[in-house]
Every structure is written in structure tokens, then in C-alpha cells.
NUNUZA-12277 format. One record per residue: x, y, z of N, C-alpha, C, O in turn. Coordinates in steps of 0.2 Angstrom, whole numbers, plus 2048, in hexadecimal, padded with zeros to 3 digits. Layout:
BEGIN
((X Y Z) (X Y Z) (X Y Z) (X Y Z));
...
//
This chain:
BEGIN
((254 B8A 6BD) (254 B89 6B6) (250 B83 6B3) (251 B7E 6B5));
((24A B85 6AE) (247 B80 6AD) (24A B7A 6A9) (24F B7D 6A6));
((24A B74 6A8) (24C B70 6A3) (248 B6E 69C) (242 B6E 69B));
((24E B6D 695) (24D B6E 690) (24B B6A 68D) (24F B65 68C));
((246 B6A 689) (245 B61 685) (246 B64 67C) (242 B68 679));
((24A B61 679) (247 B62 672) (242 B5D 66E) (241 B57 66E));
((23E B61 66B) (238 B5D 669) (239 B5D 662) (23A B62 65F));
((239 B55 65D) (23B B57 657) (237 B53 654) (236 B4E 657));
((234 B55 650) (22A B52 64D) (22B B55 645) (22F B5B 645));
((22A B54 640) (228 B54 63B) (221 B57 63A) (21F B5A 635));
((21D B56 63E) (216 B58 63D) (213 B5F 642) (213 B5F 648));
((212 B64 63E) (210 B6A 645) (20C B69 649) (20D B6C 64E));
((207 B65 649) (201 B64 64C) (202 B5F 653) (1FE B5E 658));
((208 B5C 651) (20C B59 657) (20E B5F 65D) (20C B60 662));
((214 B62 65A) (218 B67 65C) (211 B6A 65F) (210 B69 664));
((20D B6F 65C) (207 B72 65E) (207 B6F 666) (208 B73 66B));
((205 B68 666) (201 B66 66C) (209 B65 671) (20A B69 676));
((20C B62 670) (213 B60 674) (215 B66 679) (216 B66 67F));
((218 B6B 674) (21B B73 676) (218 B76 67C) (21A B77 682));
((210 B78 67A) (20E B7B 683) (20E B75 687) (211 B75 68C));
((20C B72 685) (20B B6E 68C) (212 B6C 68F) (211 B6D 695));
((218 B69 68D) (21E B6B 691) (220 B71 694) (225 B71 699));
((21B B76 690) (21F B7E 695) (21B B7D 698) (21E B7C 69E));
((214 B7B 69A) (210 B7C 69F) (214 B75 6A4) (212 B76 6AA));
((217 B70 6A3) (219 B6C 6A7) (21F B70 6A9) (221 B6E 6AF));
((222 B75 6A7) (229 B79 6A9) (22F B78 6A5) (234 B7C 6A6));
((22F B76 6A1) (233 B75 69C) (236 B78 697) (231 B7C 695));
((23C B7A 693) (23D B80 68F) (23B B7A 689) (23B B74 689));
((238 B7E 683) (237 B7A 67E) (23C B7C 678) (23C B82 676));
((23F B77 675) (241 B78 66E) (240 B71 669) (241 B6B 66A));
((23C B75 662) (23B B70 65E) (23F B70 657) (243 B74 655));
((23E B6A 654) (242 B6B 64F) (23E B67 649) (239 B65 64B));
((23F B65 643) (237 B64 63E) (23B B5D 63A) (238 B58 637));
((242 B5E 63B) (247 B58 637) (24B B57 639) (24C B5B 63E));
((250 B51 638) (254 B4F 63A) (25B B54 63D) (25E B56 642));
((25D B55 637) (265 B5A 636) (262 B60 639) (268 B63 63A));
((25D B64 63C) (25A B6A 63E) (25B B66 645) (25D B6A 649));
((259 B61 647) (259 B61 650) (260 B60 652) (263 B62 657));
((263 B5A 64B) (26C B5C 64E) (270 B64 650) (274 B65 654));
((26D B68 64B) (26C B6E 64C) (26E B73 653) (272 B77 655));
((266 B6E 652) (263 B72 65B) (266 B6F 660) (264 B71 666));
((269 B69 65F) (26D B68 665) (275 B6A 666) (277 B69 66C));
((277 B6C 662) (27D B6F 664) (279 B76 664) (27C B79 669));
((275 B79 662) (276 B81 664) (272 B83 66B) (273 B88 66E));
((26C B7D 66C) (26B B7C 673) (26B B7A 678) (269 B7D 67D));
((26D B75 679) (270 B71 67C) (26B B6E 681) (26C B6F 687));
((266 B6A 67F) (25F B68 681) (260 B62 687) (264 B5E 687));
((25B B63 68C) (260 B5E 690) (25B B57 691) (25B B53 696));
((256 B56 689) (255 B4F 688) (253 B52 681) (252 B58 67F));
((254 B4C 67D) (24E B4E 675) (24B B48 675) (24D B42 676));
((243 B4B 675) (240 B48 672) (23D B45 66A) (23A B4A 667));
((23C B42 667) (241 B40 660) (23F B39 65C) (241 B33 65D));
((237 B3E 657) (234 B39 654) (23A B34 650) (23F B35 64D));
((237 B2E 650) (239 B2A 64C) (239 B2A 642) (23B B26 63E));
((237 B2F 642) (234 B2E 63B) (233 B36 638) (22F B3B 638));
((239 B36 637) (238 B3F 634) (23D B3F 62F) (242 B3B 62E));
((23D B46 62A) (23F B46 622) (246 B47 627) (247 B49 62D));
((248 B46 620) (251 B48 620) (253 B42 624) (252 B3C 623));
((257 B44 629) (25C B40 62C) (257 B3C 632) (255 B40 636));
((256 B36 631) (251 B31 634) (252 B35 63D) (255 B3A 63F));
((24F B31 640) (24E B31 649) (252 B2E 64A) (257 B2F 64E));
((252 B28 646) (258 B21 64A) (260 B24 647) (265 B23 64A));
((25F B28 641) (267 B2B 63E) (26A B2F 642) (271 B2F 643));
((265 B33 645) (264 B3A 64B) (268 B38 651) (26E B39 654));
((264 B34 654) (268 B30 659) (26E B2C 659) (272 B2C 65E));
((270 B28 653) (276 B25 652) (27C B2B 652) (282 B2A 655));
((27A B31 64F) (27E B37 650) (27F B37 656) (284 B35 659));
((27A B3A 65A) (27A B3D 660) (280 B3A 663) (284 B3E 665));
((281 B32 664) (283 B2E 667) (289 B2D 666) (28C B29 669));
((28B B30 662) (293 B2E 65F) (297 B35 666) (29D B34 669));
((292 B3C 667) (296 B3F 66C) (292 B41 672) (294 B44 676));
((28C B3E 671) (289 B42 677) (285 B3F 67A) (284 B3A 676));
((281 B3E 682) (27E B3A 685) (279 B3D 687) (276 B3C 68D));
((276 B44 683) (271 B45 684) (269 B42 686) (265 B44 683));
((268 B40 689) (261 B3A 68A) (25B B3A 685) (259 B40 683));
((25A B37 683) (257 B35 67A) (24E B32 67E) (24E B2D 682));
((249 B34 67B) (244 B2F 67A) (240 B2F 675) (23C B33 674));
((241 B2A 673) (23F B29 66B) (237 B28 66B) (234 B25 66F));
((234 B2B 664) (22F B2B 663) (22C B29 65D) (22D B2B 657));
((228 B21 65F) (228 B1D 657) (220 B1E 658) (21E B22 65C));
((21C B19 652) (217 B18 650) (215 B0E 650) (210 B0A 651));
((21D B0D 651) (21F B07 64E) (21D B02 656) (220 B04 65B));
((219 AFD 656) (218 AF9 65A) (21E AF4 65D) (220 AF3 663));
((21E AF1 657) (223 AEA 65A) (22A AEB 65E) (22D AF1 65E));
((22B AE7 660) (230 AE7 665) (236 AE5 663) (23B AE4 667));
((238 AE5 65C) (23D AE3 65A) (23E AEB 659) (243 AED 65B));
((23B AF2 656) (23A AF6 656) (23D AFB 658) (240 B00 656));
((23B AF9 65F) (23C AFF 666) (241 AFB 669) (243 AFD 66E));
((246 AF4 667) (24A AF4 66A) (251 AF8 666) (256 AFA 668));
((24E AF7 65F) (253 AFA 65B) (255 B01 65E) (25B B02 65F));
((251 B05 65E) (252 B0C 65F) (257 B0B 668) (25C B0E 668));
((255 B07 66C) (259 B08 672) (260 B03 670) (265 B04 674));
((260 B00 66D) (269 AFD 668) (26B B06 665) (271 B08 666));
((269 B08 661) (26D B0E 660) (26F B15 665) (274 B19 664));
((26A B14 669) (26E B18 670) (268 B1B 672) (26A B20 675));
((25F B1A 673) (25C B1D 674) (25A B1C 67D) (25C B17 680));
((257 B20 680) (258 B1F 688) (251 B1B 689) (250 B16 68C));
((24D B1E 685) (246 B1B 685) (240 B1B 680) (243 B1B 67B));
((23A B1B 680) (236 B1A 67A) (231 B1A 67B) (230 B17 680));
((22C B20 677) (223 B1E 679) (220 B1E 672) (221 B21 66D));
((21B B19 673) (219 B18 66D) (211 B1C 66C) (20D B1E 66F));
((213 B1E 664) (20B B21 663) (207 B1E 663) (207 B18 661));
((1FE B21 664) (1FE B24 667) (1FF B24 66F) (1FD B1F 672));
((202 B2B 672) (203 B2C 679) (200 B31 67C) (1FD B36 67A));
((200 B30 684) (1FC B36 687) (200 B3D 687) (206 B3D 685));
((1FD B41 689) (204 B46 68A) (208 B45 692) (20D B47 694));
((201 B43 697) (206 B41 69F) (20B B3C 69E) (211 B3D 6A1));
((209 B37 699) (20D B30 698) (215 B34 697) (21A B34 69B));
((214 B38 690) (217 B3C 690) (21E B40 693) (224 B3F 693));
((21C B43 696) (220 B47 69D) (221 B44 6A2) (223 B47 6A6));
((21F B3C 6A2) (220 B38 6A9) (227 B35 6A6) (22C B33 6AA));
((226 B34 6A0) (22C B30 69C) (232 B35 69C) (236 B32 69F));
((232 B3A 69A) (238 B41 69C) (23A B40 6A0) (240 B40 6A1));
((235 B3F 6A6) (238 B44 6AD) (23D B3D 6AF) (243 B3C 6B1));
((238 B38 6AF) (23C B30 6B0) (245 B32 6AD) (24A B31 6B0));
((244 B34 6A8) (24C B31 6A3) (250 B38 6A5) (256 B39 6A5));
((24B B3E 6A8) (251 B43 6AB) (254 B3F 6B1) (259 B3B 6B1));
((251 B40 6B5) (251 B3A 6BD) (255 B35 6BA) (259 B33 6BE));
((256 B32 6B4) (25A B2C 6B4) (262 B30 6B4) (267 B2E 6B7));
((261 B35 6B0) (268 B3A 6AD) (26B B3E 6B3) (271 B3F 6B4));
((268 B3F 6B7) (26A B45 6BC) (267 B41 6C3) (264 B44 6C8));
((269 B3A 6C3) (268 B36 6CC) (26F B38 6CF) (274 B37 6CC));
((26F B3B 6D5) (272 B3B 6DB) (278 B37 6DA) (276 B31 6D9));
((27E B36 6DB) (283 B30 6DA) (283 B2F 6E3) (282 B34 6E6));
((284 B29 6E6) (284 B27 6EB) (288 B28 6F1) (28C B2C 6EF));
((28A B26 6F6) (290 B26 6FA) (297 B25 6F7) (29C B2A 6F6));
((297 B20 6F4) (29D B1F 6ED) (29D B21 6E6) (299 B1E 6E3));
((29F B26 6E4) (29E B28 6DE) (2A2 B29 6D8) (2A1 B2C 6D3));
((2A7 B25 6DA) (2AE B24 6D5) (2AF B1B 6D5) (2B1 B1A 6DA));
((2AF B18 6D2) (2B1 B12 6D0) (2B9 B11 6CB) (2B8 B15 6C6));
((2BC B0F 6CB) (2C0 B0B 6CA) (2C3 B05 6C7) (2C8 B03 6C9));
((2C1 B03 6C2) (2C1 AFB 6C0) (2C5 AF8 6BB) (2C4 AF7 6B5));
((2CA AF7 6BE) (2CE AF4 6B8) (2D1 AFC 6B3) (2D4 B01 6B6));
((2D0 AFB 6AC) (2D2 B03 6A8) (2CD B06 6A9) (2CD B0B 6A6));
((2C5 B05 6AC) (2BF B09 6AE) (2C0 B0C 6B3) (2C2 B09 6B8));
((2BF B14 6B1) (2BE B18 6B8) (2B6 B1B 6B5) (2B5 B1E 6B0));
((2B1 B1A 6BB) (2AA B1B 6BA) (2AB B22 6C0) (2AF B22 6C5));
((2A8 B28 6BE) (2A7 B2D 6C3) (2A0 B2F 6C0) (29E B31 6BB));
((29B B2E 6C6) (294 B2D 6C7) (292 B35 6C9) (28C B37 6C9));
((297 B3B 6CA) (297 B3F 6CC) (296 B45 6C7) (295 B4B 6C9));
((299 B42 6BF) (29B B46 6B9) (299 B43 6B5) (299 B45 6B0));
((294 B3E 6B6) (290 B39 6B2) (296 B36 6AB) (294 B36 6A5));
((29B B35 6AD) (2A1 B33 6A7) (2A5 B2F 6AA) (2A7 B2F 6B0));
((2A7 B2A 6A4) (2A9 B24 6A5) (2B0 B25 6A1) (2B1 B2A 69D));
((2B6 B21 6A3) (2BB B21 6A0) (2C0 B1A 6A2) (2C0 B17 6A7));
((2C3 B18 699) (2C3 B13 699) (2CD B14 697) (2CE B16 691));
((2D2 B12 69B) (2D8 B13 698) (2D9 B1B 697) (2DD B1E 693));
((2D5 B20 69B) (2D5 B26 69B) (2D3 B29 696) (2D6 B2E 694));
((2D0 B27 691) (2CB B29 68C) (2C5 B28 68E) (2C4 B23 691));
((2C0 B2D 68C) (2B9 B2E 690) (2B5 B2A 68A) (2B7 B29 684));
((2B0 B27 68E) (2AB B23 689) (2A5 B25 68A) (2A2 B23 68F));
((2A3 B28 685) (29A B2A 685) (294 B24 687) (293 B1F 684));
((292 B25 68A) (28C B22 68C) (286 B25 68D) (286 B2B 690));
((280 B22 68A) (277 B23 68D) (277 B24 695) (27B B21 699));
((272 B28 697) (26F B27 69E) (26E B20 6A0) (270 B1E 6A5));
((26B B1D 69C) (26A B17 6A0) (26F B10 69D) (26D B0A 69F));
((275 B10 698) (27A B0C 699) (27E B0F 6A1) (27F B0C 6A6));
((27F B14 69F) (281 B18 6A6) (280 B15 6AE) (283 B15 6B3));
((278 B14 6AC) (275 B10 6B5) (275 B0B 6B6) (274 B08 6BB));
((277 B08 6B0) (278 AFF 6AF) (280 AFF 6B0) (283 AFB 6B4));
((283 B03 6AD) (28A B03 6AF) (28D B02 6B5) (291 AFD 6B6));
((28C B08 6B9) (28A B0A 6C1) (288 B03 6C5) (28C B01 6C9));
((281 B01 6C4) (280 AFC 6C8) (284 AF7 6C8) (287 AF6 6CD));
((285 AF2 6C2) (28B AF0 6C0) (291 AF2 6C6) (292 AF0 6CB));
((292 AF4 6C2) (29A AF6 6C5) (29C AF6 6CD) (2A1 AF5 6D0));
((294 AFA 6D0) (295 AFC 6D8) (297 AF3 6DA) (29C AF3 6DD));
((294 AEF 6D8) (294 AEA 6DD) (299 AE5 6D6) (296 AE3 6D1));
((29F AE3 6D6) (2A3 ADE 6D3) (29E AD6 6D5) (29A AD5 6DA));
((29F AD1 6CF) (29C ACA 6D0) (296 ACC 6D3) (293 AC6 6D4));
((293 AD0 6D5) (28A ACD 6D5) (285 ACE 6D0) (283 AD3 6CD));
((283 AC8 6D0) (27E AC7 6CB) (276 ACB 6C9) (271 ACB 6CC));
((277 ACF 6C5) (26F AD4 6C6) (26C AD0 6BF) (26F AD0 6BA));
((265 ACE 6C1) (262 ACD 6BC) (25F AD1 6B7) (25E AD7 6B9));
((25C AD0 6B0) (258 AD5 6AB) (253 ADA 6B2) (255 AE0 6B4));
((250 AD7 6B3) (24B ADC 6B5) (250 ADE 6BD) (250 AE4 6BC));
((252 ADD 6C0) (256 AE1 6C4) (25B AE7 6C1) (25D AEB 6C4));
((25D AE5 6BB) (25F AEC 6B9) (25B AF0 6B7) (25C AF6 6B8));
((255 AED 6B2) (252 AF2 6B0) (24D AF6 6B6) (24C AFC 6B5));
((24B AF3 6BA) (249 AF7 6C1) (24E AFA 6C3) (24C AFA 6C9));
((254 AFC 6C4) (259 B01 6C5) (259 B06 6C2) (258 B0C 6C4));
((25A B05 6BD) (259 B0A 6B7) (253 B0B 6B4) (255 B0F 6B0));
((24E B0A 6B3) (249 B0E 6AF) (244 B0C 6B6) (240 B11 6B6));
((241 B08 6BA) (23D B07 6BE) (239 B02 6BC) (23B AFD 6B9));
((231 B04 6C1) (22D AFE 6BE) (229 AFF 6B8) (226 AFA 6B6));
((228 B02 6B6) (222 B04 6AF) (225 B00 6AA) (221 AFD 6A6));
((22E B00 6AA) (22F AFB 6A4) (22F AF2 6A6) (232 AEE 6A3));
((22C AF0 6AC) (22D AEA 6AD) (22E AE4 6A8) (231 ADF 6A7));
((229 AE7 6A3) (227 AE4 69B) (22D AE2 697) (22D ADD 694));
((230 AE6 698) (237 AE8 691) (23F AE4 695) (244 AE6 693));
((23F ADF 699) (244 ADB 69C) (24C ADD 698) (251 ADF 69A));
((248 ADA 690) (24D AD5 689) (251 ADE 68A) (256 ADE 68C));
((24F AE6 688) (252 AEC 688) (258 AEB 68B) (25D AEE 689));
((259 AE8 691) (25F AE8 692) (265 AE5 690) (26B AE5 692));
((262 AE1 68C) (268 ADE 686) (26A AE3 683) (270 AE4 682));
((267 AE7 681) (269 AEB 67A) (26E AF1 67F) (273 AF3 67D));
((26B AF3 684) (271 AF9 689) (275 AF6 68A) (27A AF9 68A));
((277 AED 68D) (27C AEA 68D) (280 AE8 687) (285 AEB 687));
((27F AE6 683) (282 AE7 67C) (284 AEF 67A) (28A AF0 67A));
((280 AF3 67A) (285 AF9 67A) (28A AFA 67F) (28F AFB 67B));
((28C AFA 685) (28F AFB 689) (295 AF5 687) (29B AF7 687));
((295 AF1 685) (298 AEC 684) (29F AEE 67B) (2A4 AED 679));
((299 AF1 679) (29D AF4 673) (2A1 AFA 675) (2A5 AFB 670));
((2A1 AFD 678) (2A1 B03 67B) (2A9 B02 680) (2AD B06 680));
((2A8 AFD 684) (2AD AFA 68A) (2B2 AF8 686) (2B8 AF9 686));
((2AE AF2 683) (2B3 AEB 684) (2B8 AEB 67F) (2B6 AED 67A));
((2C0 AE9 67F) (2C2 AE7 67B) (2C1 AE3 674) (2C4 AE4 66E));
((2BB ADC 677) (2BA AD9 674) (2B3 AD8 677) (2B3 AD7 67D));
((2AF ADA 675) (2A7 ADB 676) (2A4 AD2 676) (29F AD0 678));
((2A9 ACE 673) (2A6 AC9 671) (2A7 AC5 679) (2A4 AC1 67B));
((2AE AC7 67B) (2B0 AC3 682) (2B0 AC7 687) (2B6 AC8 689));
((2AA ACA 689) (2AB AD0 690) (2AF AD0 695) (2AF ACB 698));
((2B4 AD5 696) (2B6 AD5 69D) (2B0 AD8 6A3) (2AF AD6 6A9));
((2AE ADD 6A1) (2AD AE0 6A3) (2A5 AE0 6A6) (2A4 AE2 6AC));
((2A0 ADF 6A1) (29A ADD 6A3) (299 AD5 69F) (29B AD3 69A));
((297 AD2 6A5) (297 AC9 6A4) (290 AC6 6A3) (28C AC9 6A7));
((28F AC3 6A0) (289 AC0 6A0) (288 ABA 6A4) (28B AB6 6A0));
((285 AB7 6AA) (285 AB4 6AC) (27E AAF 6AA) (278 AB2 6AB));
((280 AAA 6A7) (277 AA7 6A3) (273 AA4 6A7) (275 AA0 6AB));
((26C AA7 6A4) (268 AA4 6A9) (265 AA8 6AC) (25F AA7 6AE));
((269 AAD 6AF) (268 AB2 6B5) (269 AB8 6B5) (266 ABC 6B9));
((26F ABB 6AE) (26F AC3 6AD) (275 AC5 6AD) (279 AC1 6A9));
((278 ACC 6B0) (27C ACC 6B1) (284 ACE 6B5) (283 ACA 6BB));
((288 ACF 6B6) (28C AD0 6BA) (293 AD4 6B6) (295 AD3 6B0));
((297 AD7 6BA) (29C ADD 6BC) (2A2 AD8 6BC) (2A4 AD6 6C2));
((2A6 AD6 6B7) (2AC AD3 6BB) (2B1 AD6 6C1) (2B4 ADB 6C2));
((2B0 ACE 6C4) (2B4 AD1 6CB) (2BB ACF 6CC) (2BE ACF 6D1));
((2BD ACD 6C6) (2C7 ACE 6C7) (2CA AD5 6C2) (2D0 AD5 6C0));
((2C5 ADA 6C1) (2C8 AE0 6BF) (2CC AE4 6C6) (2CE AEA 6C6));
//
């Protein structure tokens, strides 16, 4: 069965060029023109990434995604216009997995998908249930549960989670998480992992301001509390 991307553009001339060229990459394609119409199509399709300009009528991109994120962890990668990097971190603070900026190729394109499915659907390892403290991580159901209530998570809070977690007390710095979880292409984007740590941290902690559970070690990154 092939996999499904929803494409949500405001401009047809976008959608035009986008559409074949994912079926010819093997992809089912579904588009949608506005915000409230891709919410839409994601409960009636159930897409297994959306693609999701930043800048469309009705219910913004960044609106779209804050929904999303209240129940689902479908893989998101946002699509601005918008350069700066306060910008693009915004969008991954509201829950997004990744981001390309316009203009883009269409390979870049499809290499960014395929990265963020592979990030969603990695293999869980020899251990694939963790335990920690009121965290129970199952790498096998992609779902987390915290005091036996489940907690939504992005694919890549998810692989910071996981790494984290596998190894209590050791120290992984920015760029050793973000080459875990997204690879080298983002070597650039270090600081993004404050904003996936931050959410996870909202997300987790009782008290987000005194973590138990992801620590910051200064200077050097972070780390998994090890008296869970």
C-alpha cells in the first residue's frame, strides 16, 4: 500500500506541480485549498504526513497544526515563505516535525517526506518498552503513557524521547540529538532542539519549570533523569 501525503496550498499552481510528481514518487495524493478543509481531510483520510503551507485563508498553517496536535501525531512539515529563524522555530514550538522554505526543489521535497516518514516508522530496537518512573515509552506502538494516560507526541519529540530515555544520566548534546532524530542535513538548526525539548517538557513534566524527567545539563545538553 502506498503512503499518503496531504497537500494543503492555497494556490492551484502549487498543487498543479506538487500532485503528479508525488504519484510518480508512489504516493497517494490528497489536497486540500484551506485550513478547516485539510482538518477535514484529515479525519476523513487519514494521511500519513500533511504537507501544510504556512500561509493559507481561513484557519492559518500554524492554527492547523496547533489543532492537529491537541490529538494526533501525524508528521507535519511546514511550508513558509518566511526566512528567519525565529520563524521556522516557531512553527516546530507548535508541534511541526519539519520545514522547507520557499522557494524549493521538488527532490528536496520528497527527500524531506521520506526522512520524516523513516523518522515516524523507525524499527524500535532489541528493548522496546521502557519504564520510568509514571513513564511507560512503547517504541513498538509509537505511544507514550504517563500515570496510565497516554500522551501525544510528534515523531521527532518521540525519538528525543526514546533516546533520552534508553540510556538514564547520560549526557547527549544539541547536535547528538538532532543527528538522531533528523540526521545530518539539519547540522545547522542545533538551537530546534530546545523547542522539541520544551514541548516534551510541557507535555511530561509536572512542573516544566523543574524537570524530572528531561534535564538540562549546562553547557553540554541534555540528559534522562536517573533516580526515576
Amino acid at each position: 500500500m502506498n503512503q499518503s501525503v496531504l497537500v494543503v496550498d492555497d494556490e492551484p499552481k502549487v498543487i498543479d506541480v506538487i500532485k503528479p510528481f508525488l504519484e510518480r514518487e508512489g504516493f497517494d495524493v490528497y489536497t486540500a485549498t484551506d485550513g478547516n478543509l485539510a482538518i477535514q481531510m484529515v479525519d476523513k483520510c487519514r494521511p500519513d504526513l500533511i504537507l501544510l503551507d504556512w500561509m493559507i485563508p481561513g484557519t492559518s498553517g500554524i492554527d492547523v497544526c496547533r489543532q492537529l496536535r491537541l490529538t494526533s501525531s501525524i508528521p507535519i512539515i511546514m511550508v513558509t515563505a518566511r526566512t528567519e529563524e525565529l520563524d521556522r522555530v516557531l512553527g516546530l514550538e507548535i508541534g511541526a516535525d519539519d520545514y522547507i522554505v520557499k522557494p524549493f526543489s521538488l527532490r528536496e521535497m520528497v527527500a524531506r517526506i521520506r526522512s520524516v516518514l523513516r523518522r515516524a516508522q523507525d524499527q524500535p530496537g532489541a528493548q522496546s518498552t521502557y519504564v520510568r518512573g509514571p513513564l511507560k515509552i512503547d517504541e513498538s506502538k509509537f505511544k507514550v503513557w504517563k500515570d496510565q494516560q497516554e500522551i501525544i507526541l510528534t515523531p521527532a519529540e518521540f525519538q528525543i524521547l526514546t533516546t533520552l530515555a534508553a540510556k538514564p544520566g547520560v549526557v547527549y548534546s544539541r547536535l547528538q540529538l538532532l543527528q538522531a532524530v533528523m540526521g545530518d542535513a539539519y547540522m545547522n538548526y542545533e538551537r530546534t532542539v530546545d523547542s522539541h525539548i520544551s514541548h516534551l517538557r510541557k507535555k511530561l513534566e509536572d512542573n516544566p519549570a523543574e524537570p524530572r524527567f528531561i534535564q538540562t545539563v549546562h553547557g553540554m545538553g541534555y540528559r534522562f533523569g536517573d533516580d526515576l
